[in-house]
N, C-alpha and C positions, 0 to 999 in steps of 0.2 A: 732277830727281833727281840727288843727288851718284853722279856714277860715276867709282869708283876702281877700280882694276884687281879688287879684291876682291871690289865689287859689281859687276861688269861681267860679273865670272867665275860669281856667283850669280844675274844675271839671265839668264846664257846656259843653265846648266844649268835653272831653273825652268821658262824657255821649254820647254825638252824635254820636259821633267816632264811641264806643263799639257796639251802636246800628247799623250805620251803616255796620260795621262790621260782627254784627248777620243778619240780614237782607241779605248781601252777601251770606253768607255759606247758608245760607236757602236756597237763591235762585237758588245755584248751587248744591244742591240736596248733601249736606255735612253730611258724617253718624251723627246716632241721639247724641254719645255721646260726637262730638265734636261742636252739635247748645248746649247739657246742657252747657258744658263749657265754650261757650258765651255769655249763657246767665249766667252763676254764675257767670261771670269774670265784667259783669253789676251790679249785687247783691252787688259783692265783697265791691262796692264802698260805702254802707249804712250800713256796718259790723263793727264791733270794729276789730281791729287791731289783725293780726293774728300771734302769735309766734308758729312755728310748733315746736313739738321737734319728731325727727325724728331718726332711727339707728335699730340695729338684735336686736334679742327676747332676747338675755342676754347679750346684753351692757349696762343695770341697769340702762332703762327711766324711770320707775318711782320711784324710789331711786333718780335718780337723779330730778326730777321734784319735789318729795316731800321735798327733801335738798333746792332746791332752793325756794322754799316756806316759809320753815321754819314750815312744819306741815305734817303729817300722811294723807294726802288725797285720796293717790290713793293705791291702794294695792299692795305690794311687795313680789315676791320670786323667786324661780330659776327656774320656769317654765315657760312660756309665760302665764301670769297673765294677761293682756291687750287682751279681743277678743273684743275692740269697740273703738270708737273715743272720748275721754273723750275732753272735753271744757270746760275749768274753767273760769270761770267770777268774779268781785266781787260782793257780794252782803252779805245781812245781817244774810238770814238763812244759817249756816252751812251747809253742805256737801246736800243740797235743789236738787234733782234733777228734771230737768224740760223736760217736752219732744221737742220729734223735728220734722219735717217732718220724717228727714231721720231716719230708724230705727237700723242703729247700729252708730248712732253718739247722746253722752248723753251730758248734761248739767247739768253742775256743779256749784253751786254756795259757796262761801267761804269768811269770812269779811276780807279778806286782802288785804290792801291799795295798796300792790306793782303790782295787777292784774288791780288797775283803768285805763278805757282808751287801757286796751290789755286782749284780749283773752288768756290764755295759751293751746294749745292743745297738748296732752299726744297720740300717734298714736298706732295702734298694732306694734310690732316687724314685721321687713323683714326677709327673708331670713326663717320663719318658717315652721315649718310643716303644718299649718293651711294656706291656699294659699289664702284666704280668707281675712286673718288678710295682707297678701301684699297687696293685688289686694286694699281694703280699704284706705290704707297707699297712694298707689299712686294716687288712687283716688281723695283724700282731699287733695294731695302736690299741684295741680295748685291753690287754694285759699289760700296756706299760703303769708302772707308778707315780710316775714322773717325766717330763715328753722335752729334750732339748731340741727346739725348734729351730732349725741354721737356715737362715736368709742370707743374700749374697750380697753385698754395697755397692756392685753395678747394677743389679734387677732388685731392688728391696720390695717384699713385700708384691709380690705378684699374684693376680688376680688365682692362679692355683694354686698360691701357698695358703692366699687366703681361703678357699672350699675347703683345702687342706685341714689347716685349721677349726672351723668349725665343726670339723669330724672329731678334730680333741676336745670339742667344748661341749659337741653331744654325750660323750662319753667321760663328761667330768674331769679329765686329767689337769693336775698341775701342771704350767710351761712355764717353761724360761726361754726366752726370744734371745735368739745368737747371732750376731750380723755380724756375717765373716766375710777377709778380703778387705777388713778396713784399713786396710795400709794405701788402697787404692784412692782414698779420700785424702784429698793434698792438705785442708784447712781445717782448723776446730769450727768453724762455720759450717762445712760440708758434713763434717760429723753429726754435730746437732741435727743439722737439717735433717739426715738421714734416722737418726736413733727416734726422734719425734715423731718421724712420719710412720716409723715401725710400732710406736707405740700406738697410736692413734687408731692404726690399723686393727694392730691386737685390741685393743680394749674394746672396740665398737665389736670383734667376734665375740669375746670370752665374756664380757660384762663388766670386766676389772682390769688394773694396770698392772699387767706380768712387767715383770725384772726384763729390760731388755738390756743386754753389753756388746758394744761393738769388739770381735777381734781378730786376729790377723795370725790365723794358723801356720802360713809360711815363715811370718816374722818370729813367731813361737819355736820354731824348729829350728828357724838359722839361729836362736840366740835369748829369745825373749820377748815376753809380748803384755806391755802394761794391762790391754786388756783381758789377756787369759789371767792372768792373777787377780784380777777381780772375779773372774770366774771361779777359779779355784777358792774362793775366797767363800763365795755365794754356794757353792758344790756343797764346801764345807760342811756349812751351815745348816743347810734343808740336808746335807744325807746323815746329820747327826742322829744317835742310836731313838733318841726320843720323837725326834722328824720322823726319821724314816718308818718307825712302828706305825705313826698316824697315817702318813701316806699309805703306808701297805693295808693299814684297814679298811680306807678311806678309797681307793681304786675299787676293789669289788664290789661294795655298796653302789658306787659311782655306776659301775655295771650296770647292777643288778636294778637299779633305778630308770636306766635309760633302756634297759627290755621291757622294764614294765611297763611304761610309757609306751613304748612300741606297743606291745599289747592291747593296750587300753585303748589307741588309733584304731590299731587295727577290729578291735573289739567294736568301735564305736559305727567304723566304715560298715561292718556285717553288720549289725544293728540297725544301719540306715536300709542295705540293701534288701534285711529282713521286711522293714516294714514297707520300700516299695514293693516286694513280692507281694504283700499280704494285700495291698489296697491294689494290687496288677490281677491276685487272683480275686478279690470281691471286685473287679469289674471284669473279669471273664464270669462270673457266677451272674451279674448285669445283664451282660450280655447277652447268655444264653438264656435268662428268661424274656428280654424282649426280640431274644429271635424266636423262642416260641410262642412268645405274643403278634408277631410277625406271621408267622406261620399259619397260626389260626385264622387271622385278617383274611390271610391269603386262600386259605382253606374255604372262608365263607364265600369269598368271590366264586373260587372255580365249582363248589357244589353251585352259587345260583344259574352258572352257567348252564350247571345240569339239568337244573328245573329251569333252565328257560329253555333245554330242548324237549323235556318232557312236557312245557306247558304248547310247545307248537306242534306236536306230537295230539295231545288233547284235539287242540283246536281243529287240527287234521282228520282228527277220527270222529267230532261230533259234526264236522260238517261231512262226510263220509256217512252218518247214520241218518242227517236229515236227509240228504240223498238216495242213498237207497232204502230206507225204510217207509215205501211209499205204496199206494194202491198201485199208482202207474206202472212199478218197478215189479209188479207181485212176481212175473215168469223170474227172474232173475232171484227175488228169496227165494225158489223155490230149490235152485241151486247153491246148496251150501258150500259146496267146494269151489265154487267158481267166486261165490263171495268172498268167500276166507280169504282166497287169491287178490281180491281187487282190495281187500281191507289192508293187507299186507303189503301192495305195492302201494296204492296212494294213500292210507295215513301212515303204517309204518314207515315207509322208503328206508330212509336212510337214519332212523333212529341209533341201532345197536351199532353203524360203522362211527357215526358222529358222539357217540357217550364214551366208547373205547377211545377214539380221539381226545376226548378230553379227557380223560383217565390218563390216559399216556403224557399228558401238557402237564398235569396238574402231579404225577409221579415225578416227571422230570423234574418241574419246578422244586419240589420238596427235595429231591437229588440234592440239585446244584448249591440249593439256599445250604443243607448238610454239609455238604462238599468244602464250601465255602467257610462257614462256623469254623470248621477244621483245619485247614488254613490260615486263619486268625489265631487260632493254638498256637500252632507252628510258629509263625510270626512275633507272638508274644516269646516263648520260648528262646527265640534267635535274638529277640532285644533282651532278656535277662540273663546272657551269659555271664558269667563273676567279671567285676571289676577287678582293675588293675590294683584300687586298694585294699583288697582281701585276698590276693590272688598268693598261691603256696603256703595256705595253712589246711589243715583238716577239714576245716568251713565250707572254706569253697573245695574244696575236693569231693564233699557227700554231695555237697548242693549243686555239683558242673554233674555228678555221677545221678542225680534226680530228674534232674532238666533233660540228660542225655536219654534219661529212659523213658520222659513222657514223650521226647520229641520221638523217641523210637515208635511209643505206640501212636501216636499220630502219622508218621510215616506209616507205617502199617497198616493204618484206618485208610490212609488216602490212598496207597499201593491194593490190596487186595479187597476193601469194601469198594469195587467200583458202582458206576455210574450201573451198568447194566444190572449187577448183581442185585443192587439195593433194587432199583425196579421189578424184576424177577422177584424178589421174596415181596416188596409191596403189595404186587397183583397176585403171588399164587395167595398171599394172606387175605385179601380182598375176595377172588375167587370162591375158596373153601366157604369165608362167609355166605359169601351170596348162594351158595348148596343149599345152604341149610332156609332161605330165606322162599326159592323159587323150587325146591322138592326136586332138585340134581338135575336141572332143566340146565345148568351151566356146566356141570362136570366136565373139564377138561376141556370146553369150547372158547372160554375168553369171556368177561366180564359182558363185551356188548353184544355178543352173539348169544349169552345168556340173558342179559336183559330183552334181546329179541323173541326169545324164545318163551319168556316171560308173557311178555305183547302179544303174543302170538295165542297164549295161551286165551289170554282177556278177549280175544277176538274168538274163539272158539267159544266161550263161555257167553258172550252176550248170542251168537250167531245163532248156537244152537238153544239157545232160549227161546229165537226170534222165530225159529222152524218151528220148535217145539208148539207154538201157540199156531200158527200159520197151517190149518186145517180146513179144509175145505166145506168143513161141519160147523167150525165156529168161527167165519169169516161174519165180519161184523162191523158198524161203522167205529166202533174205537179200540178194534183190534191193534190197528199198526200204530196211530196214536198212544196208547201206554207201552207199547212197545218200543218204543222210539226213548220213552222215557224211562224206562227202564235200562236199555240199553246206555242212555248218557249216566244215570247213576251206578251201572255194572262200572260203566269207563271211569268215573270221577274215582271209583272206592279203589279200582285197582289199581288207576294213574298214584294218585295218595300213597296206598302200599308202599307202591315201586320206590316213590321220591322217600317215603320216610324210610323204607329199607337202606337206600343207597346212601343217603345222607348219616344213619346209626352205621353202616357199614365202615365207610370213609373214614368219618371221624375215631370208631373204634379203633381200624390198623392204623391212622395218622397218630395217634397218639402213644399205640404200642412203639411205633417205629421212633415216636420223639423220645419215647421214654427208655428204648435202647440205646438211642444216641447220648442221653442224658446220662444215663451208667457206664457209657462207656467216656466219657469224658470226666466222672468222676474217680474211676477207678484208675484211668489216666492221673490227675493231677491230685488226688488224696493221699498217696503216702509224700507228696510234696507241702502238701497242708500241714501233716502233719510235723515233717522235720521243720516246717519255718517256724512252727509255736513252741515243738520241743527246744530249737534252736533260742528262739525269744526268753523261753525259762532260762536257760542256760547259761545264756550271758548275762541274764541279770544279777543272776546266783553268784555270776564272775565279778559284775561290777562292782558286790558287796566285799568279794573274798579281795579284789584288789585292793578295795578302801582301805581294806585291814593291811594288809602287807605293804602299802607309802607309809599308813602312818608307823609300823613299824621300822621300817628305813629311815623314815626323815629321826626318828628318836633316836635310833643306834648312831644313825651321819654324826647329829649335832652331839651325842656323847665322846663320838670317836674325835670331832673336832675341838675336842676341848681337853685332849690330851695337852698334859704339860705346860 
């Protein structure tokens, strides 16, 4: 490479550059084989000068690679003879090969003065059977400096040269278009036709009109080939000492430009998928308050249920007191136990089995509506797995490893909090309350057997008020009369009780129980909240530090392009 203070001074800053560069992608968690590329795109810069020759398995590269030589180097025939990356160097032992890191790329060396100063490399064929011999080819295309493109003048310019190509054009590289086998074109008619149609092709990938020369490698070998002399002609030229310094500086940059770009896609793709998260989690946060406005709705219906069997319950038992609280009935109050018994069957009946019954309707219900909320997690979780366009970076690896762990606790919620359990701690929670409300008249007997017991109680306390007066000393004409009414206001104050107990009851564990559900679905999806906003800092902070690092490329590109 000519180095003059000039370029000495623009190879020191690039260096910076490219490392800067690498040290970015690293830091934003950029898949591994676009930090290799960074880092070879640094390499690039202490490399002999790289002429790729590049084309399909029978466009005749190494025919034409060994014409352009002027020697038998590389091996020919009509099968893909090329499965590795040949590099020819000059050097003193013939056909010497030396090894490399990489183990399908071989080193060649050969005493011919026309390789001093440049690398030639020989690629596998595209477009082959062996996908292997591509995946290679594209591989080593972002280290070339220069890319000899060979098209064949029976298939010019085919639909996989051309994808082909645009791989060199993402990656900035200079070409020169080779259409070999033009010995095969009988007219200067056919010629044109063909050179134009290659050019037109080229320009519409790369943006510009690369050099295209028809030539004829066989003819070159038996004797001479007007077109390789224009070749060699054109070689000359672009691998001169002051060319080829700009090209060699002008490939890394080229690089290092089109990872950045990658970047910045990929950057922009997680930035999008950031803010569907954010507006996916402010509608699970939606959600779950109008499921627990839902809830409540539903809450109010099954308590009135309850007060509508405590109000036929009422109605049961004041018609039960106009009845027996009578002159006619007096043998009958005189028996309190036999009363108690008849209050107990026909107004109690079936009170405490019918309020556990909807205790049990109105648990389940709150179950299933839970159950279900939970499930809709899941659901969401399974629709926000990482897209295809952020997929093998850092990004989506925290963010597939976050997802994976609410969808775990979710799993877990719906696997071990079941249906039974969540009922079970409902009603022992509801229970314990109700202890404290009815003086352990429920202890360990069950909500309606406790609220019977309850009833039972209120019926003892009007009864034995009712005897207590019921004396044979102060029988009277408005004895049974305020008794009767006293007895409805004993029933009204206790029925009250009962319903405002039950109802502060209910509502108290219904709330505990939403507001465990509510913890636990935050403690579910908050360190996911949190990585999406650290996440959103992050790449903003990026999209600043990118700004900086183009416009520093675009300024070094157009210095280095202005060499000479």
């Amino acid at each position: 490479m000519l180095v003059s203070d000039r370029v000495q001074g623009l190879l020191s800053r690039e260096r910076g550059l490219l490392g800067d560069v690498q040290a970015f992608l690293e830091a934003q968690g950029a898949p591994p084989e676009v930090i290799g590329h960074a880092r070879q795109a640094l390499r690039n810069l202490d490399e002999a000068f790289l002429l790729v020759v590049v084309g399909e398995f029978n466009a005749g590269k190494s025919s034409f690679v060994n014409a352009l030589l002027g020697a038998a180097v590389l091996p020919e025939g009509v099968t893909p003879t090329t499965d590795r990356i040949y590099v020819l160097v000059h050097g003193e032992q013939p056909g010497q090969m030396e090894p490399t890191a990489d183990p399908f790329v071989s080193r060649l060396t050969y005493p011919l003065p026309s390789l001093e100063g440049v690398a030639l490399v020989d690629t596998p064929g595209t477009n082959a059977i062996v996908r292997q011999h591509q995946t290679l080819t594209e591989g080593f295309l972002p280290r070339a400096d220069l890319v000899l493109f060979l098209t064949s003048a029976d298939r010019p310019f085919t639909e996989s040269e051309r994808q082909f190509l645009e791989l060199a054009a993402r990656w900035g590289r200079g070409v020169i278009m080779v259409v070999n086998k033009a010995d095969l074109l009988e007219t200067a008619e056919q010629r044109e036709q063909v050179r134009a149609f290659v050019e037109t092709g080229a320009r519409g990938v790369l943006g510009l009109t690369p050099p295209v020369l028809l030539i004829s490698a066989r003819g070159e070998q038996r004797g001479g080939d007007a077109g390789f002399a224009a070749l060699r002609s054109l070689l000359q030229a672009r691998l001169s000492e002051t060319e080829r310094t700009r090209l060699k500086l002008l490939s890394p940059l080229n690089t290092a430009s089109q990872l950045l770009s990658g970047e910045v896609t990929r950057a922009d793709a997680a930035r999008a998928t950031l803010g569907d998260d954010l507006r996916v989690l402010g509608d699970l946060e939606a959600q779950r308050a109008t499921h627990g406005e839902t809830m409540l709705g539903e809450l109010d219906g099954q308590l009135n249920r309850v007060a509508r069997l405590l109000s036929e319950f009422e109605v049961r038992a004041d018609r039960f007191i106009d009845a027996r609280l009578r002159f006619s009935n007096l043998r009958g109050l005189l028996n309190s136990r036999e009363l108690e018994e008849d209050f107990r069957r026909e107004a109690v009946a079936d009170l405490p089995e019918a309020i556990d019954r909807q205790f049990g309707t109105m648990i389940d219900r709150f179950v299933e509506a839970n159950l279900h909320f939970w499930e809709d997690v899941q659901a969401f979780l399974i629709r926000r797995q990482p897209s295809q366009e952020v997929a093998r970076t850092r990004f989506s690896y925290d963010r597939a490893a976050l997802l994976d762990g609410i969808a775990g606790s979710a799993r877990e919620h719906l696997a071990t909090t079941t249906e039974q359990e969540l009922a079970r701690n409902l009603s022992r929670d509801a229970e314990d309350a109700m202890k404290g409300v009815i003086g352990g008249l429920a202890g360990g007997v069950g909500i309606g057997a406790g609220i019977g017991a309850l009833v039972g109680a209120s019926a003892l306390d009007f009864t034995g008020g009712i005897l207590a007066g019921l004396t044979l000393g102060s029988l009277g004409l408005f004895v049974l009369p305020n008794k009767r009414i006293q007895a409805h206001r004993q029933l009204r104050a206790r029925v009250a009780e009962l319903r405002e107990a039950l109802e502060r009851i209910v509502r108290r564990e219904f709330e505990r129980e939403q507001d465990r559900a509510d913890t636990r679905l935050h403690d579910a999806i908050s360190p996911f909240t949190r990585f999406t906003r650290q996440e959103q800092a992050r790449l903003d902070a990026a999209r600043t530090r990118s700004g900086e690092l183009r416009a520093e490329l675009d300024a070094l590109q157009a210095e280095v392009k202005a060499l000479g």
